[in-house]
N, C-alpha and C positions, 0 to 999 in steps of 0.2 A: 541564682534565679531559679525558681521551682517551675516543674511543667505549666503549672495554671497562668502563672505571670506572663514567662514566655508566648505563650497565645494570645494572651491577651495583650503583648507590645505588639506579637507580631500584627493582629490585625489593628490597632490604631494606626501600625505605620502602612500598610496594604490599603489602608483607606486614605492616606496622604499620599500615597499615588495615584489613585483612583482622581482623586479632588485636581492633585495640583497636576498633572501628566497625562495630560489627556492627547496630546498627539503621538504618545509611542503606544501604536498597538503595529501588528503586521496587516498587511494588505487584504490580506482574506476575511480579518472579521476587526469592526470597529470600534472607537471608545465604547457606545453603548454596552456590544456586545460582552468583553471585555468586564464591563463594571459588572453587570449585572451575573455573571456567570462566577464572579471573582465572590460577588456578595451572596448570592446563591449558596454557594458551596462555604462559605464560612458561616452562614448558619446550621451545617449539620454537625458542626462541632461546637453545637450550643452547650454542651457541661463540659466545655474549656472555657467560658466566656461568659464573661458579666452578664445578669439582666438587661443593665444599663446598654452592655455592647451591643446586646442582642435588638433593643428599641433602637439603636444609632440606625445598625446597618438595616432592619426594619423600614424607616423610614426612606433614610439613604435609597435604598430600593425602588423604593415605590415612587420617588421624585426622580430617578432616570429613569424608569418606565416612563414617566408622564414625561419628560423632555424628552425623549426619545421619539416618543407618539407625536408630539408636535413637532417638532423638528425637521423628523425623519417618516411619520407616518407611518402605519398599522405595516409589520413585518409577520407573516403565517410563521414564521420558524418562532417565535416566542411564543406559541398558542400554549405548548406544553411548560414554558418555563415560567406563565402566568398561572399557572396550576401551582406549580411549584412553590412559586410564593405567594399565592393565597394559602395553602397549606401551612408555611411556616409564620404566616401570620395570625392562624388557628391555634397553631399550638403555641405560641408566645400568647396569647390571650387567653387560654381554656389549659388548663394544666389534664392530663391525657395519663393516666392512671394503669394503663395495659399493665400486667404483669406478666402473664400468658409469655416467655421468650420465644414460643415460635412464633404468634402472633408478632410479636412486637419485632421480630427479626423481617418478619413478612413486609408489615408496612412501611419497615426503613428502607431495605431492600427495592420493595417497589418507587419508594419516592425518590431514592438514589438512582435506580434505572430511569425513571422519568425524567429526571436531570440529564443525565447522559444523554440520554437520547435528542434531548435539546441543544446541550453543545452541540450533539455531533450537525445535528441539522444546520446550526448557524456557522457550523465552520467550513462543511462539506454543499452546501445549497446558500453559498452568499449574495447578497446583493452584490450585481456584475459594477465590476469599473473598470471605463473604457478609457487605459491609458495612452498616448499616443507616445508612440517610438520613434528617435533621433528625429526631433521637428525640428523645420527652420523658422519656423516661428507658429506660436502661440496661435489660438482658434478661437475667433468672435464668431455667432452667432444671434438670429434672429427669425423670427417668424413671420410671413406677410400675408395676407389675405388678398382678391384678386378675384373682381367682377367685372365680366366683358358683357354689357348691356346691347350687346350686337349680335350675342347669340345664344339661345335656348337653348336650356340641357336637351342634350341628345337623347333620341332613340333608346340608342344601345345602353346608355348609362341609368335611365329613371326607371329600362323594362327588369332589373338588375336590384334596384333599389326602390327605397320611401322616398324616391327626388318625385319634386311634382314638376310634367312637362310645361307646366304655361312658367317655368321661372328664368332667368336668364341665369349663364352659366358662372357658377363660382367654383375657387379652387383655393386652397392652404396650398403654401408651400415652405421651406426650411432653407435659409442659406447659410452656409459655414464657410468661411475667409478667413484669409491670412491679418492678423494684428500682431502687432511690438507689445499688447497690452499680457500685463501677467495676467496669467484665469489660474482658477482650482478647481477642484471638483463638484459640480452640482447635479443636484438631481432635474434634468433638464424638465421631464415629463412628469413629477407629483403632481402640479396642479390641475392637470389635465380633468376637465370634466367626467369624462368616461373614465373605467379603467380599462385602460385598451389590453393588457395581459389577459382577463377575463373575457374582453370579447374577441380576441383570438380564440382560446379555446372554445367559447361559441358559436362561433364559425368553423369548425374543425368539426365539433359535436353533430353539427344540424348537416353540414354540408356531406361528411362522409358516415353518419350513422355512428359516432362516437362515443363514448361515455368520458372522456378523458375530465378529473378534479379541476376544480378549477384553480385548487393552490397552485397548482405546478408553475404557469405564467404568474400567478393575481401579484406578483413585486415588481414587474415589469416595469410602473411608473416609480420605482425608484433606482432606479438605474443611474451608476452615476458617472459625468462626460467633464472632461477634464477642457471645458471652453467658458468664454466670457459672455455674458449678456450684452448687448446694442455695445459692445466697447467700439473704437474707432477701427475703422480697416487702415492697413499697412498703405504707406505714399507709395502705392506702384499698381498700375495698371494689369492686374494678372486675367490670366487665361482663363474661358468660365467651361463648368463642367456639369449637365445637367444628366440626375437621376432617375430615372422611370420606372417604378417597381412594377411587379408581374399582377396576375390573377387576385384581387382580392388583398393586396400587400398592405404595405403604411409607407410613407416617406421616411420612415425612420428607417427601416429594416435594415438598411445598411449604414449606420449610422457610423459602426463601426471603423469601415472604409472611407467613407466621406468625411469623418475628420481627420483621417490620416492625409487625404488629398489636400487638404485645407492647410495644414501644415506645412505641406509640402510648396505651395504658393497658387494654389488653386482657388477659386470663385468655386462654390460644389452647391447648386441649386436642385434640392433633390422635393419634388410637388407628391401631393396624394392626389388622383384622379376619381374625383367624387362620383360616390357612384358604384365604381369599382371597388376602391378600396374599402379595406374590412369596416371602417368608419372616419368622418371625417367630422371633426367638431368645426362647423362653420358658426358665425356670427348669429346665424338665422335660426340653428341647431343643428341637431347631429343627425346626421346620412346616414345610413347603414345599409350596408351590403347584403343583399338576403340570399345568398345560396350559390351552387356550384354555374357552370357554366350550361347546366341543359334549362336555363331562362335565361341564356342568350339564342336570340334571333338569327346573329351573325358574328360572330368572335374578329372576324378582315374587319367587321365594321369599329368592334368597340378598339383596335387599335388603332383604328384610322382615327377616329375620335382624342386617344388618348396624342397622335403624334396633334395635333391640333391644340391640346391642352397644352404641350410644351410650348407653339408658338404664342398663345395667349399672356404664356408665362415669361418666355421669352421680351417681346414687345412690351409689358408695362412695365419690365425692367428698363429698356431703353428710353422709354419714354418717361421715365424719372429719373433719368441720366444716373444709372448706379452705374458706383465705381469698378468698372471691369471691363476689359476687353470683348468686347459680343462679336468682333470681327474674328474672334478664336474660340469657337466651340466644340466641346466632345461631347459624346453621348453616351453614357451608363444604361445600359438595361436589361431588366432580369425578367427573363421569360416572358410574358407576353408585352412586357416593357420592353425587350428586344425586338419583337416587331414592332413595337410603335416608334423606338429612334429607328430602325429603320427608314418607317416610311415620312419624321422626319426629314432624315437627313437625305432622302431624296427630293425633297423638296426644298430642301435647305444648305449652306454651304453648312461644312462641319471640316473638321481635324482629323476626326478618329472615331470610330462608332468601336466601343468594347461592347461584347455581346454574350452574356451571361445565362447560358441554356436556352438562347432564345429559343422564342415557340413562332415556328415560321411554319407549318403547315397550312396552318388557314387562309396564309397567303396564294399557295399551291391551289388549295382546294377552291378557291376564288379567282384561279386564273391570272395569277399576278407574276409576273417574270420579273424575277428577285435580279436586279442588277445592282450591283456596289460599286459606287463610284468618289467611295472616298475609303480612308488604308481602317481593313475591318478587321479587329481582333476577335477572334472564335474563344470562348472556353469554357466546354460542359461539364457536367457533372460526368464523375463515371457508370452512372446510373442512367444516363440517357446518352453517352455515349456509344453502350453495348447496346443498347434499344430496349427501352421497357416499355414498349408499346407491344397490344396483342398479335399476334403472328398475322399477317398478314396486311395489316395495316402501317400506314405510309408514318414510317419514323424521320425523327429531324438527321439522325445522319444520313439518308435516302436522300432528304432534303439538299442537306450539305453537300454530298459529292456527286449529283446529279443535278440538281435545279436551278444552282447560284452558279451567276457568271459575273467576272470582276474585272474592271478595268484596270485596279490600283490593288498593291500588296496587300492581301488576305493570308493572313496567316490564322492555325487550326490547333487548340491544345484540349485536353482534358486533364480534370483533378481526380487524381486516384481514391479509392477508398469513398468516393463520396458520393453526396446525393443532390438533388433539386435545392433544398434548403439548407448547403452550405454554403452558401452565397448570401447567407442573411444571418442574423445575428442570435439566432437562438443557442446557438452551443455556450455564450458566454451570458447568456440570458440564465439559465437553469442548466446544470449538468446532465440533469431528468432528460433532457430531451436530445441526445447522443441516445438513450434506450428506444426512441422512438422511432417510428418509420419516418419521421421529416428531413433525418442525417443518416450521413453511413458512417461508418467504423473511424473514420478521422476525428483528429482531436482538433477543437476548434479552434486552437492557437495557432495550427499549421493550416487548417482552412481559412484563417484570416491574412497569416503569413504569405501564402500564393495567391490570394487576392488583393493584396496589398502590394505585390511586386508586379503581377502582370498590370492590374491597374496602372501604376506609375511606368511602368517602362514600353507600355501601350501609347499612355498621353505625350511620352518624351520619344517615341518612336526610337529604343535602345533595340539589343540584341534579347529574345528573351532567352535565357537556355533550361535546359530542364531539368529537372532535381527530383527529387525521390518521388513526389507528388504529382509533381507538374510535368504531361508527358505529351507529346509531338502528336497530332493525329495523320497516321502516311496520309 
């Protein structure tokens, strides 16, 4: 068999893999990716290869890009490999006459690094999947909506946002539970109205004077979660575990951790507090967040408001009898979501309040004596646990070992290496953003790893002990 033939088998048969095998690729980068990078690169050894082969894999091409786009929807990491093959679809149409070899060395070169540079993007910047580790069972999920005609957006939430005051309060929120049903991977968030990736970074943009692209998040709504749509919950009355994200957050942010909890045999009811959060696509439209905290009036208020939104949240769960224990609740919250279960769970019976950097100053500065009266897990960043607040001003460990007084075991950790936002899911969102100031020097595997252990061994009240990360506050 002569060079020419051999190419030419080898890619008829490289295309019978492509067609018929489409679930062996590696975890980092998927069928699409895969075909098209495969079909790419064997058109530059077009004077090994038939005309004929050349229109196959042509075409070939250009019909996984388009199921790809429908499927899977607009990925920025092919921006450069649709260059790519518009170009090779130029010169399969127009015969390119260069003679010039530096020229002609030039533009191969450059259209070969622009390949490159696109694998690398799609293998190093992949759309994140969020696997769950040793589950005892499988993850349903569902979405619920939630209007209390009994009380008007607050205050602190409409002076914050486009909420109009004469509305009565509404809220989204996200449940994940335990099912026997198989799930596989979906992209929970593509059809989202918004793309909330892009308006994270404009809220980052506007709020701190940024310039930050907007590629870095804009794949965020294809993120893919390995749970089931409306499938059935599991026959057992399990423990419910409600979410409260910080400043400006989403109910997703930890979405990460939340279905690890769900697997584990948890109810995990994790709400966006409208208003607050970066945006929230209600029925009516979409909320949005306008800016940092100096257009809040009162930061004690918009927590007090937000513990208030878990009970709304709470109650029309009961009151449509969903399947779950409500006489067993914990409380997740991350930063200023830790003051608000707080001042839940001072008004409320709970289990366990896990307290994720919370932001308790405001409580201090509002005159509020922090008393914990149900078993409180501490765990900050190591970024606010040295104190990054300006010299003189009242930090949350001042807080910590002066202010709080407890009736019931409070116990105090921090994660090493890290920062505010590695309690949220960005590190497995984009890689990019480990270069940012939103993480510290941790890899996100091991920030999800120590929030995924003190979570579970918070809720089952175990020993925690400490590990390279996870460190003891004296």
């Amino acid at each position: 068999m002569n060079k020419i033939n051999f190419l030419e088998k080898f890619n008829e048969e490289l295309i019978n893999v492509i067609i018929n095998f489409p679930t062996l690729y590696p975890q980092v980068m998927d069928y699409f990716d895969i075909s098209v990078l495969s079909i790419n690169f064997m058109l530059f050894l077009k004077r090994y290869i038939s005309k004929k082969t050349q229109l196959y894999l042509i075409c070939l091409s250009s019909l996984i890009f388009l199921a790809q786009f429908l499927t899977v929807g607009f990925k920025w990491q092919y921006i450069l490999l649709y260059f790519v093959s518009f170009i090779h679809i130029l010169k399969y149409s127009y015969v390119f006459k260069e003679r010039n070899i530096i020229v002609k060395t030039f533009l191969y070169g450059s259209l070969f690094f622009t390949f490159f540079i696109s694998s690398a993007l799609i293998y190093y910047l992949p759309i994140p999947r969020f696997e769950i580790k040793n589950k005892n069972y499988s993850v349903g999920y569902q979405e619920i909506f939630i209007e209390n005609k009994d009380r008007k957006q607050p205050k602190p939430f409409y002076e914050l946002s486009n909420l109009s005051p004469d509305t009565n309060r509404e809220l989204l929120a996200d449940i994940y539970y335990p099912t026997n049903q198989e799930t596989d991977f979906i992209q929970l968030f593509k059809d989202s109205s918004s793309d909330w990736g892009v308006a994270i970074i404009n809220y980052l943009n506007r709020t701190w004077d940024l310039n930050l692209p907007e590629f870095l998040l804009s794949h965020l709504n294809l993120s893919y979660f390995d749970i089931g749509i409306d499938v059935p919950i599991a026959d057992n009355n399990f423990p419910v575990v409600i979410y409260t994200h910080g400043w400006a957050g989403e109910k997703i942010f930890a979405s990460d951790q939340l279905v690890e909890l769900a697997s584990q045999g948890y109810v995990v009811v994790a709400l966006d507090h409208t208003g607050l959060a970066m945006f929230t696509d209600l029925p009516s439209g979409t909320i949005n967040n306008s800016g940092g905290t100096d257009a809040s009036s009162n930061i004690y208020e918009v927590m007090f408001e937000m513990s208030l939104d878990i009970e709304d949240t709470v109650n029309y769960l009961v009151d449509k009898k969903y399947q779950a224990d409500f006489t067993n609740i914990s409380v997740i919250g991350h930063s200023t979501g830790g003051g608000s279960g707080y001042i839940y769970c001072e008004r409320n019976q709970c289990e366990s309040l896990i307290l994720q950097d919370p932001f308790f100053t405001p409580l201090i500065e509002n005159n509020i004596n922090i008393h914990l009266t149900v078993d409180t897990y501490f765990i900050y960043s190591e970024d606010w646990y040295i104190g990054y607040e300006e010299e003189g001003s009242l930090t949350e460990m001042d807080v910590l070992q002066n202010y709080i007084t407890s009736s019931t075991p409070l116990l105090k950790y921090y994660m090493s290496d890290s920062k505010h936002y590695d309690f949220v899911a960005f590190g497995a969102i984009s890689p990019l953003a480990k270069y940012s100031f939103l993480k510290g020097s941790i890899d996100y595997k091991d920030s999800l790893n120590v929030n995924n252990y003190f979570n579970l061994s918070s809720l089952r009240k175990e020993n925690i002990n400490e590990n390279q990360f996870l460190k003891v506050i004296p």
